[in-house]
N, C-alpha and C positions, 0 to 999 in steps of 0.2 A: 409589443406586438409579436403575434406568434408567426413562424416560418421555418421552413423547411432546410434541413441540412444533409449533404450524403457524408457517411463514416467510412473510411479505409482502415483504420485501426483503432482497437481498446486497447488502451495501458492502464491494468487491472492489477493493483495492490495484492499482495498474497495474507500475511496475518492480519486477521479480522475483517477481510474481506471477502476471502475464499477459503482461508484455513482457520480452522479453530483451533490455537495450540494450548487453551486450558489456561494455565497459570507460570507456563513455565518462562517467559520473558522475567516476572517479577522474579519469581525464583532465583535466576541466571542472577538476575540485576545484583539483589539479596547478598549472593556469595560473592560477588565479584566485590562489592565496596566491603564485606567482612573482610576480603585476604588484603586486601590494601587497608585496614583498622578502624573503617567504618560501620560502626556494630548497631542493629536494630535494635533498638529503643533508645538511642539518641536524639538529638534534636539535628545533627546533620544529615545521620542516615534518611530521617522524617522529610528531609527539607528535600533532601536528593532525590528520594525516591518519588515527593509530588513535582518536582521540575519532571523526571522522567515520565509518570503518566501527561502529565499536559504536553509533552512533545513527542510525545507517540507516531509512530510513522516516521519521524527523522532519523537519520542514521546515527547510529548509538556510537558511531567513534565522533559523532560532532556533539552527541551529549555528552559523552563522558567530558571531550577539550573543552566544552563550556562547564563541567562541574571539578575540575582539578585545573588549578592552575598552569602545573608544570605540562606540556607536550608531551614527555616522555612517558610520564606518570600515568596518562590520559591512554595512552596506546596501550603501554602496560593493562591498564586497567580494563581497557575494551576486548584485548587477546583473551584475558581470565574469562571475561563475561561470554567470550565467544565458543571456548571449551567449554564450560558450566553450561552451556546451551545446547549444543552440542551431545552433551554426556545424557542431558536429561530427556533430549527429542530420542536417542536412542534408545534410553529405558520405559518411556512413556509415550511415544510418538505425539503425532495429531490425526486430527479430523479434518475434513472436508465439511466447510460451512453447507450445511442442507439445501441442495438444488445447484452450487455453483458450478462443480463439473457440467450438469445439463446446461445450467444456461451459457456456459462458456461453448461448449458445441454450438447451442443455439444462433449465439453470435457472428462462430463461422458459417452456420448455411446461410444468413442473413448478408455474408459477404465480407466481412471483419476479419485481419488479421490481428491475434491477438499477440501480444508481451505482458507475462506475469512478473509484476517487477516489485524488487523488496529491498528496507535496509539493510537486512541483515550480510554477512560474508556467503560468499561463490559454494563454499562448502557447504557451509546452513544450506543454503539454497537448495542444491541439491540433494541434501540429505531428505530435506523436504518432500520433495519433488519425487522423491523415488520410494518415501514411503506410504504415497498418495499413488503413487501408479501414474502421476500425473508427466514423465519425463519425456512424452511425445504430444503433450496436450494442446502447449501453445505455440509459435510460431516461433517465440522469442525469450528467453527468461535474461532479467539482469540486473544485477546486484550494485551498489557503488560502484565500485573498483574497477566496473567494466565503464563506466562512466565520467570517471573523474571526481564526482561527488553525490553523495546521495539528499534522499527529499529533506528540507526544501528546496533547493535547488533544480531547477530544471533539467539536468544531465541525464537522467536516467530516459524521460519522455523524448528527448530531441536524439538522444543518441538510438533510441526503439526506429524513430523516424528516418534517419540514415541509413541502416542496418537492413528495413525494412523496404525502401528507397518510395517512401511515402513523400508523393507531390507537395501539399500543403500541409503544414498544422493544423490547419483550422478543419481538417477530416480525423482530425485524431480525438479519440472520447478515454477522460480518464475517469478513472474509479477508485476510488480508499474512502475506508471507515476514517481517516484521523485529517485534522488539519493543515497537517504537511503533507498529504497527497493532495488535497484543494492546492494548497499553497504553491506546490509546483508545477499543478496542471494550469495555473494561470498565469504564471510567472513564465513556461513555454507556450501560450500562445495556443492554447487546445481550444477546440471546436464546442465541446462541452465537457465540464466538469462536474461529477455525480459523486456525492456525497453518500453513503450507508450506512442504517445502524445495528450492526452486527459489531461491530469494533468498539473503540476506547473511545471516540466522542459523540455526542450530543448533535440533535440535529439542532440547536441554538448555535454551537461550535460551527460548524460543519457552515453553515449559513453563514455567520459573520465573516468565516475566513475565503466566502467567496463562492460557493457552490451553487452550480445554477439548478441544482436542483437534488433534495433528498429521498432516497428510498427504502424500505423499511430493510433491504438485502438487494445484494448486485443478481439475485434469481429474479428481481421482475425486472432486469434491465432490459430483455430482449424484447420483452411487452413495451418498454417505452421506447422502442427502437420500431414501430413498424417498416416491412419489408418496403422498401422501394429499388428503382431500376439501378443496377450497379452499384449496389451496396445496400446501406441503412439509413434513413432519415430521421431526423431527430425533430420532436414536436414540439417545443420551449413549454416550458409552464409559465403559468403565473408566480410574481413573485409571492414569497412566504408561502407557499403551497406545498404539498407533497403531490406529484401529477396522478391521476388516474392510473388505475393497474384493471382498468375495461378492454 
């Protein structure tokens, strides 16, 4: 049954949500398991590298501790991947996914405080952020670390919510292309959870892991947000639907 919700905040994923950074995660990934002796064209680099596409969105120091046994090994191995990321956003930057800047404005005339939140580290972040011009854009930007743990886990959302001094959950709207932003937008208790396919999964993924609803980019999010009094209201869809962009 359809009904009406008011939104005080979007916690809005940054890669492949709002930023297009190319190829260069794989890339990072690539050299990081080469300097630790894991070489492509193996059968574990193969194995490693689809565990990391399928956990997309999750904080890459909880994928590496899940693909290296030792803890130490796992940090090791996430600091590499985090220079190697770093080195490459500097020579190659990013992109701004086409329309997000506007509809991220959009959101706030609409009443929305927004938080651009990512797994990557506080420095990525920023690197980010400032090679987009985007370092006064949202309300809120926060990485893991600011957190306690990153997606899936719900820290990144509940901590936006604090920070923010946001009433309820249930006014909070999250957005990521990947299953671990679903995964955490429902795991804290969010108002709604919006799935997009500009990123690394599927709108079958996206669905299964929970999402009340798919968009083809977080640009017609404002259109499924019509204006209402003190804030945004949110229109539910039907299930297995993409909603209207009328």
């Amino acid at each position: 049954m359809a009904h009406d919700r008011t939104f005080s905040l979007a916690v809005i994923d940054m890669a492949g949500t709002t930023v297009d950074e190319g190829a260069l995660q794989e890339e990072a990934f690539g050299r990081a398991l080469a300097s630790h002796d894991v070489h492509e064209g193996t059968d574990v680099f193969d194995a490693m590298t689809a565990y990391a596409r399928r956990t997309m969105g999750t904080s890459k120091e909880l994928v590496f501790r899940h693909l290296f046994d030792d803890v130490a090994t796992a940090v090791d191995v996430n600091r590499t991947f985090e220079t190697a990321y770093d080195n490459l956003l500097a020579r190659y930057g990013v992109q701004p996914i086409p329309g997000a800047e506007e509809a991220i404005l959009a959101l706030r005339e609409l009443g929305l405080k927004i938080c651009l939140a990512t797994g990557f580290g506080r420095h990525t972040q920023n690197m980010i952020l400032e090679s987009l011009g985007w370092m006064g854009l949202a309300d809120l930007s926060l990485c893991p670390s600011d957190a306690g743990r990153g997606r899936p886990y719900p820290d990144i959302i509940l901590t936006a919510v604090l920070a923010l001094d946001i009433e309820d959950v249930r006014s909070v709207l999250v957005a990521g292309d990947t299953t671990s932003d679903v995964l955490a937008g429902q795991r804290a208790g969010a108002g709604a959870v919006i799935g997009v396919l500009t990123g690394a999964h599927s709108e079958a993924d996206l669905r299964l892991a929970g999402a009340d609803a798919v968009l083809p980019s977080m640009c017609h999010l404002p259109r499924w947000l019509p204006a209402g009094t003190g804030g945004a209201q949110q229109r539910e869809s039907s299930a297995g639907t993409v909603p209207s962009m009328k």
